[in-house]
PASEBA-1860 file (N, C-alpha, C; in nm, 3 decimals):
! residues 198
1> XXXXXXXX> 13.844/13.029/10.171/13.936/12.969/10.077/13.855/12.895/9.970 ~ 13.871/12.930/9.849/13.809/12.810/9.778/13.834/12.741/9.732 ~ 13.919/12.659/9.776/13.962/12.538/9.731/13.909/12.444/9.866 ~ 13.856/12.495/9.948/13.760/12.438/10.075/13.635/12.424/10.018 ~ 13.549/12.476/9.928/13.442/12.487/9.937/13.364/12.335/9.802 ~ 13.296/12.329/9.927/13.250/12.173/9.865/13.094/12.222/9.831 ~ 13.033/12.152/9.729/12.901/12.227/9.635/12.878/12.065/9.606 ~ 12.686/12.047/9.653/12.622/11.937/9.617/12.485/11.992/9.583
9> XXXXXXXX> 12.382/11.920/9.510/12.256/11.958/9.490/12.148/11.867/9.626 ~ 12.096/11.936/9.671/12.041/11.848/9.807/11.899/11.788/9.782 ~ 11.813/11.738/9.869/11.661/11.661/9.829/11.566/11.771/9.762 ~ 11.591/11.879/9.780/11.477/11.959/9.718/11.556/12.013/9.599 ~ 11.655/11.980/9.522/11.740/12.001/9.437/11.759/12.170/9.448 ~ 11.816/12.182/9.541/11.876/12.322/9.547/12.017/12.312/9.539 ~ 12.105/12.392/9.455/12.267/12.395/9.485/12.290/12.447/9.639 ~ 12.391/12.383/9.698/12.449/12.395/9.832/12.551/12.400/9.825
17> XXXXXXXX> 12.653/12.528/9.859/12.797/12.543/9.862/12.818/12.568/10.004 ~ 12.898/12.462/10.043/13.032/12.453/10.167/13.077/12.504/10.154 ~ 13.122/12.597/10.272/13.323/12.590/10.319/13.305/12.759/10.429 ~ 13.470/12.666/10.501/13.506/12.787/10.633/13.346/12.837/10.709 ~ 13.291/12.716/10.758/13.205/12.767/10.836/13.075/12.842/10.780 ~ 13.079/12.834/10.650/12.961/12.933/10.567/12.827/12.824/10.473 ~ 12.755/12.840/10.452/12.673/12.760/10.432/12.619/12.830/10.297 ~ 12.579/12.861/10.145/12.464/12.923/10.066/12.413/12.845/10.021
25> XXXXXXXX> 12.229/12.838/10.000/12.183/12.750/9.942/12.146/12.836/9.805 ~ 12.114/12.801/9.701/12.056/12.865/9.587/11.948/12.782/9.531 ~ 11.773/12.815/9.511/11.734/12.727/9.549/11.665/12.728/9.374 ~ 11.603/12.638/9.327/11.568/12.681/9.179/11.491/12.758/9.137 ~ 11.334/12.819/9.285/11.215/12.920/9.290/11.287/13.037/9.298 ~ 11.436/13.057/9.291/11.489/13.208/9.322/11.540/13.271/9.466 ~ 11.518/13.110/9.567/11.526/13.185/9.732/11.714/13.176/9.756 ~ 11.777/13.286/9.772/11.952/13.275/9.820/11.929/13.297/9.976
33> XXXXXXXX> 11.999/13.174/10.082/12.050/13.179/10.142/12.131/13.164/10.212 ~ 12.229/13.238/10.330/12.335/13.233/10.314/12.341/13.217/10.497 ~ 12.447/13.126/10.558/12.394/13.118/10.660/12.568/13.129/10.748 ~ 12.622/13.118/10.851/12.757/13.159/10.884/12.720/13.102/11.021 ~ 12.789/13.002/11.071/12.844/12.925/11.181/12.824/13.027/11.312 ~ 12.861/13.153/11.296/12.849/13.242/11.424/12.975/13.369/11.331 ~ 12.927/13.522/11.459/12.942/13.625/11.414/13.119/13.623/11.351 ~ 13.207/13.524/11.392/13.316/13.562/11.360/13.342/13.469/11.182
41> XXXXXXXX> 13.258/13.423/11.145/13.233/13.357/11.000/13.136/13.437/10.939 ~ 13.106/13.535/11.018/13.016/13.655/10.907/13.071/13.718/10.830 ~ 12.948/13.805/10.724/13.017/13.918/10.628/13.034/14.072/10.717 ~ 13.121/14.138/10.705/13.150/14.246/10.725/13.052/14.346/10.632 ~ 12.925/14.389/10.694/12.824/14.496/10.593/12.878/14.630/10.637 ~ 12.981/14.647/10.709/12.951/14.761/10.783/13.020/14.887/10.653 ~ 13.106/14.836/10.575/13.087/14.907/10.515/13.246/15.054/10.519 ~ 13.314/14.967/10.647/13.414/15.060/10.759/13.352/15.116/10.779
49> XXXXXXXX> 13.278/15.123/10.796/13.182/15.230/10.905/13.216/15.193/11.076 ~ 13.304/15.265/11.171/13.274/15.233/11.289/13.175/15.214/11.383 ~ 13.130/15.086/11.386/13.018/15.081/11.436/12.996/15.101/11.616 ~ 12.903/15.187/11.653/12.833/15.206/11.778/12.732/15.204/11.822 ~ 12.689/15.202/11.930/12.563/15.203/11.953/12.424/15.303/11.909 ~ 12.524/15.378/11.890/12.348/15.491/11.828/12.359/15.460/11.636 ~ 12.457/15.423/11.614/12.444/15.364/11.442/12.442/15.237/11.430 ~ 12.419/15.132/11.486/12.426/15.022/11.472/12.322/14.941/11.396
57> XXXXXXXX> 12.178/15.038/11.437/12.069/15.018/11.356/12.060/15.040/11.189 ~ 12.141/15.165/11.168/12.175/15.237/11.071/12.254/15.147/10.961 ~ 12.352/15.112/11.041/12.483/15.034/10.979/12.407/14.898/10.939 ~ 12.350/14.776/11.000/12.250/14.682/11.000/12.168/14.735/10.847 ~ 12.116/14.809/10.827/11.953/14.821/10.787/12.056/14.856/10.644 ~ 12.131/14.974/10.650/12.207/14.992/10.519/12.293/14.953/10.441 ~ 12.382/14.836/10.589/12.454/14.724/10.519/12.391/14.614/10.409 ~ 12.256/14.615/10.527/12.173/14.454/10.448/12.116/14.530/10.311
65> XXXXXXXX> 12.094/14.650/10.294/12.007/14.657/10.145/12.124/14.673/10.044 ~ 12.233/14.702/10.099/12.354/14.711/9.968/12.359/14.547/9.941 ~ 12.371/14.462/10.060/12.398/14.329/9.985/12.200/14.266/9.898 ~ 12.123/14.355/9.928/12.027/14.348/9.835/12.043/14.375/9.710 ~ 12.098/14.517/9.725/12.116/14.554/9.556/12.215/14.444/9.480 ~ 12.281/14.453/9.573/12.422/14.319/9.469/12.402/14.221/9.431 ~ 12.233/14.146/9.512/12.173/14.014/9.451/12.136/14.075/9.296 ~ 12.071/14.189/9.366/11.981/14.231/9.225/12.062/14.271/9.046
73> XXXXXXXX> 12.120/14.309/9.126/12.305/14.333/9.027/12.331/14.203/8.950 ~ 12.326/14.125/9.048/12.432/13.996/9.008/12.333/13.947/8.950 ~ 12.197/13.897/8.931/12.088/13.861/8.817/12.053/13.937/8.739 ~ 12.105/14.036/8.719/12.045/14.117/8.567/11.924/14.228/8.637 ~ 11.828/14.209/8.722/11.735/14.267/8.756/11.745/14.424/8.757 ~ 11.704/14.488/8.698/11.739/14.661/8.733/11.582/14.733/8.822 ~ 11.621/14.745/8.938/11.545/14.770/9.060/11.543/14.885/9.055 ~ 11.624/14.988/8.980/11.615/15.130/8.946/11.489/15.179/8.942
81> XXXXXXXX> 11.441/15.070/8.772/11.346/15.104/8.747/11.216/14.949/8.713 ~ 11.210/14.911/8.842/11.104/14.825/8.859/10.954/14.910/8.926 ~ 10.899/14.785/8.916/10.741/14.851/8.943/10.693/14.786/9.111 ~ 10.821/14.787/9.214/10.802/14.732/9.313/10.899/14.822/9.382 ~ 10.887/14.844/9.515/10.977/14.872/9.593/11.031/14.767/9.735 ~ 11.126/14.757/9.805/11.163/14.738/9.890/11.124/14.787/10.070 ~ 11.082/14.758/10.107/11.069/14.830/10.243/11.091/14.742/10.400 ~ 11.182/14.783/10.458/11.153/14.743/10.639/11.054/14.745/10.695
89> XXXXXXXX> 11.019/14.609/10.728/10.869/14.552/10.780/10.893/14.520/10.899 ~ 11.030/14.531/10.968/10.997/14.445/11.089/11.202/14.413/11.174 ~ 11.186/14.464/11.258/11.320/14.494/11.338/11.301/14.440/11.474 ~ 11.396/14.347/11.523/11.427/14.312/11.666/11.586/14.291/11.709 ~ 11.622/14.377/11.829/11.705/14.384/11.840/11.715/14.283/11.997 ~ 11.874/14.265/12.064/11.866/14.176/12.159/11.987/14.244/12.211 ~ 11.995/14.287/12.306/12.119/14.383/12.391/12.126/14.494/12.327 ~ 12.274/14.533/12.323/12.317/14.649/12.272/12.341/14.604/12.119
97> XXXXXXXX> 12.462/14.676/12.039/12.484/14.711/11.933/12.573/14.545/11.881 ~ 12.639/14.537/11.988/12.742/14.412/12.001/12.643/14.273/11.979 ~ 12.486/14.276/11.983/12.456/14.151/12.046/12.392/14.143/11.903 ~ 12.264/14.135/11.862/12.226/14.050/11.755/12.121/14.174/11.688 ~ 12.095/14.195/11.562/11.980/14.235/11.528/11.908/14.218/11.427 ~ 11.794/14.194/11.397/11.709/14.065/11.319/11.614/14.176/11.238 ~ 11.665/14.180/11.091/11.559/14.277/10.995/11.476/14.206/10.927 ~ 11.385/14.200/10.904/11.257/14.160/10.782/11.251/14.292/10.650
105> XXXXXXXX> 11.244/14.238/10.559/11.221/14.342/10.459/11.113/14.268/10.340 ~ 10.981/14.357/10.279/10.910/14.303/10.206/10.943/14.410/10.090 ~ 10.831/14.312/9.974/10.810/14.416/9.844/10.680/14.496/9.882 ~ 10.669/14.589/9.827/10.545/14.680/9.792/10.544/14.706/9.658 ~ 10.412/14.693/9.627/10.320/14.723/9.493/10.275/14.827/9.466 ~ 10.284/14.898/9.417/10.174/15.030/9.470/10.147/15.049/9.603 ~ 10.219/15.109/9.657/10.232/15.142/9.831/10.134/14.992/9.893 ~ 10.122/14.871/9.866/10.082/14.811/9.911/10.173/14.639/9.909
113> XXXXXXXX> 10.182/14.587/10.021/10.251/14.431/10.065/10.223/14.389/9.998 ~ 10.307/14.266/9.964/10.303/14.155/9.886/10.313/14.056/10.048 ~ 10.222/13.978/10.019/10.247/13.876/10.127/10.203/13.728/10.036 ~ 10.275/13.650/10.101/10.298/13.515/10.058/10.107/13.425/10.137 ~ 10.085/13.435/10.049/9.975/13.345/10.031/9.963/13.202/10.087 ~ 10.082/13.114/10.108/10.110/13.023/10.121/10.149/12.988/10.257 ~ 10.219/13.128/10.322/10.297/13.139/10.443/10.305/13.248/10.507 ~ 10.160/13.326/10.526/10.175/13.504/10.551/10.252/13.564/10.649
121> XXXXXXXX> 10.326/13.472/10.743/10.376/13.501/10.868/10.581/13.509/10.778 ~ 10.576/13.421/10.621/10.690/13.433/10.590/10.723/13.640/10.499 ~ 10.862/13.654/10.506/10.903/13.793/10.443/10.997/13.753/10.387 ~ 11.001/13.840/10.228/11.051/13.881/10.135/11.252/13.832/10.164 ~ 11.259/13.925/10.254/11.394/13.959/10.262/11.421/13.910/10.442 ~ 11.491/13.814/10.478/11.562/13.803/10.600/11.668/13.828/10.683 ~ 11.731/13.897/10.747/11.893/13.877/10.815/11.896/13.922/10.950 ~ 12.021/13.888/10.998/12.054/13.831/11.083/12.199/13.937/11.081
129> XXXXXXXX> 12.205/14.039/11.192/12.368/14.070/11.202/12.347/14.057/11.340 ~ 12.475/14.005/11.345/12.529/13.964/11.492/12.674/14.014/11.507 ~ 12.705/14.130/11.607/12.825/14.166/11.591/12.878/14.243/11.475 ~ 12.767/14.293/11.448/12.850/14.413/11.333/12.869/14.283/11.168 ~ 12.850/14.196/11.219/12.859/14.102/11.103/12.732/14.010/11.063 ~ 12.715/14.011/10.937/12.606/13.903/10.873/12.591/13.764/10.857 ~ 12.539/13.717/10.955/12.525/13.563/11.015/12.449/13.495/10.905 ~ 12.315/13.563/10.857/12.173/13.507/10.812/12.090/13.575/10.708
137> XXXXXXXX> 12.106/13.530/10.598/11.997/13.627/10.489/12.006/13.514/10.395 ~ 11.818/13.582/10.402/11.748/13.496/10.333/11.670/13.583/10.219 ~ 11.703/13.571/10.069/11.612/13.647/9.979/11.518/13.583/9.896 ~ 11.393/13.621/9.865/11.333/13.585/9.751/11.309/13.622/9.640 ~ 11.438/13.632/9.534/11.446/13.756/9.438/11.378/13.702/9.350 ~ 11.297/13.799/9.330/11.120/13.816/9.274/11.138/13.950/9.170 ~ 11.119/13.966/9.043/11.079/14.062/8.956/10.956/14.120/8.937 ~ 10.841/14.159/8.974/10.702/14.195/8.921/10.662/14.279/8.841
145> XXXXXXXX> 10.615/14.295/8.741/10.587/14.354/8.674/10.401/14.381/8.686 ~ 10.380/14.516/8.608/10.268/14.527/8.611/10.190/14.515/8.484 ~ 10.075/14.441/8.508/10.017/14.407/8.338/9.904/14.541/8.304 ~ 9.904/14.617/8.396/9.779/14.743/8.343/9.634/14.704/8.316 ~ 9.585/14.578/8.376/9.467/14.515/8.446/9.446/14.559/8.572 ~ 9.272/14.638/8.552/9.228/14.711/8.680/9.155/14.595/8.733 ~ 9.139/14.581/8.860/9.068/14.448/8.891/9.002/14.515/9.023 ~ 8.834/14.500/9.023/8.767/14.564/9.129/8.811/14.493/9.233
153> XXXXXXXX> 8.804/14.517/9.390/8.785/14.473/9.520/8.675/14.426/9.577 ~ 8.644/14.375/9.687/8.516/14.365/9.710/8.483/14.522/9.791 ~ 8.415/14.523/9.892/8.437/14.647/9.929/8.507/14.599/10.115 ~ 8.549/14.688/10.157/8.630/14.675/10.298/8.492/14.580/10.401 ~ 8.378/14.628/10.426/8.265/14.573/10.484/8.225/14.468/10.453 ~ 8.241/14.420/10.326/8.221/14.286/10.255/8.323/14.225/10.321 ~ 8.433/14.205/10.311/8.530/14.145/10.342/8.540/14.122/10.548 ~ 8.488/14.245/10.584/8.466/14.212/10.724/8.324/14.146/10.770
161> XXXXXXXX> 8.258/14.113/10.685/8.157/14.075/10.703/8.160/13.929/10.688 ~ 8.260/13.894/10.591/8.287/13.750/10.577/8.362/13.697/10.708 ~ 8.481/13.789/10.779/8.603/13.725/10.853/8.481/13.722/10.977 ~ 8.353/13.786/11.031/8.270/13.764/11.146/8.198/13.635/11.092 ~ 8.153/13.606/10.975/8.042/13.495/10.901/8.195/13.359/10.953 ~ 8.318/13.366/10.964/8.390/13.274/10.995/8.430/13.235/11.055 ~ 8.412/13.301/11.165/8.432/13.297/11.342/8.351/13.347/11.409 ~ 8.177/13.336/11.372/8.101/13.309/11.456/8.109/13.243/11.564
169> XXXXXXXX> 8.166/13.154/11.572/8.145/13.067/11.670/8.216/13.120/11.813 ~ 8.296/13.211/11.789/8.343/13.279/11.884/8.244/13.382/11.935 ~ 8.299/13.387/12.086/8.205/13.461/12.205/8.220/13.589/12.179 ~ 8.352/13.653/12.130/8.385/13.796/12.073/8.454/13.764/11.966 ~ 8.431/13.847/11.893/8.489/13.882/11.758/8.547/14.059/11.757 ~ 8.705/14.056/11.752/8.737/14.175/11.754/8.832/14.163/11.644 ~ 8.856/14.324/11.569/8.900/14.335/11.420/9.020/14.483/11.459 ~ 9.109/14.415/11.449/9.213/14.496/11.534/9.232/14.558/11.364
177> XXXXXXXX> 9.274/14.542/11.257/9.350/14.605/11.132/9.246/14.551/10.973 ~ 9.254/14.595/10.866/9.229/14.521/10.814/9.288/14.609/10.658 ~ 9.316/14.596/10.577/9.419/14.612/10.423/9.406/14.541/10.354 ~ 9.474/14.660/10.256/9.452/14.565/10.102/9.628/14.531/10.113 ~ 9.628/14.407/10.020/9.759/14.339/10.018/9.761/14.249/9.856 ~ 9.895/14.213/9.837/9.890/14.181/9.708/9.920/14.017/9.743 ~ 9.855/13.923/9.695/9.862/13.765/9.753/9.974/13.730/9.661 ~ 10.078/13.689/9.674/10.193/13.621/9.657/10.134/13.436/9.632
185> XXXXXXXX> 10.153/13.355/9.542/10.142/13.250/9.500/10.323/13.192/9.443 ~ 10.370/13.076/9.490/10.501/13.032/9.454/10.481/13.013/9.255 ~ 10.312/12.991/9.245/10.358/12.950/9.081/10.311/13.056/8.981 ~ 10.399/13.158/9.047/10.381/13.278/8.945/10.266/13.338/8.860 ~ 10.186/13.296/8.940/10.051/13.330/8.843/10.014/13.520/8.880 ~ 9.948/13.540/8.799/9.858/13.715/8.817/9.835/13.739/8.982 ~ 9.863/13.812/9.039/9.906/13.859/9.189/9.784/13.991/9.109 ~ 9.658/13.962/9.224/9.567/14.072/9.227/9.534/14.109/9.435
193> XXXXXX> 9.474/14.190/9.411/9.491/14.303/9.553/9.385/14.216/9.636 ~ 9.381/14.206/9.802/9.287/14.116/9.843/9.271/14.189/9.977 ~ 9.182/14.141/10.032/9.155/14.222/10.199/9.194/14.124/10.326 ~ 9.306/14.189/10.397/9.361/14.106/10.507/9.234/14.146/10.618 ~ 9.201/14.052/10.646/9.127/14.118/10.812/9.189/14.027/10.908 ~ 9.255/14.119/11.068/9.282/14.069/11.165/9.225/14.095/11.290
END
């Protein structure tokens, strides 16, 4: 109802709109999120789609990127034709179809992550369906563009040569993965390619 819905700016001056159990923050860096008391104060992504157990994943993953596009819609952004893509980074489910299931979604650059510099364990895109319905999403709608600056790397061995020079001190040193990734900074500065080693 909106004539329920109560809207204040909170300590980190983000707008915060109340009401019927629903929570959105809108924050001024670009982060929307939207949060729902439990599955029966959720959004309906499904889309009428009858949901079951062998589509439930389906219904989840394709519900949450339509309410992606509609952020992207609703700011002007045309994702058609951006120089980034969208991708599923990361899925956990908890029972069956009925019980909860938890998507991560990042940007890619040139077939390569954007990870947050600040918080590498944080992603792009968050939610939460519980019950066929959308409890939890969290976006960081981000535009990137590309400036057509080639910028060398170090080389892959360089870079593993540093992550052993930093944990010497350890009895073993083991290097399970290691990639190029694009470092994410909150103050918008030039995002150049860097070497994750894990």
């Amino acid at each position: 109802d909106p004539n329920t819905i109560r809207s204040y700016v909170n300590n980190e001056n983000s707008r915060v709109l109340l009401g019927d159990n629903r929570r959105i923050t809108l924050s001024s860096d670009g982060i929307i999120e939207f949060k729902a008391s439990g599955a029966k104060d959720g959004i309906d992504i499904s889309g009428g789609t009858v949901q079951t157990a062998e589509n439930s994943l389906y219904v989840a993953i394709s519900g949450t990127l339509k309410t992606v596009l509609g952020m992207f819609e609703i700011t002007g952004t045309d994702i058609k034709n951006a120089d980034y893509e969208i991708k599923v980074t990361g899925m956990e489910t908890t029972g069956d179809y009925q019980n909860e299931i938890r998507l991560c979604f990042d940007y890619y650059i040139n077939g390569l992550i954007m990870e947050y510099t600040d918080n590498p364990s944080s992603h792009a895109i968050e939610a939460v369906i519980s019950k066929g319905k959308l409890t939890y999403f969290k976006m960081e709608l981000k535009n990137f563009q590309k400036t057509g600056q080639l910028v060398s790397n170090e080389q892959m061995i360089t870079a593993i040569d540093k992550y052993c020079a930093e944990n010497q001190d350890k009895e073993n040193i083991y290097i399970y993965d290691s990639y190029l990734y694009y470092g994410y900074k909150k103050n918008n500065e030039t995002m150049h390619t860097s070497w994750a080693v894990n």
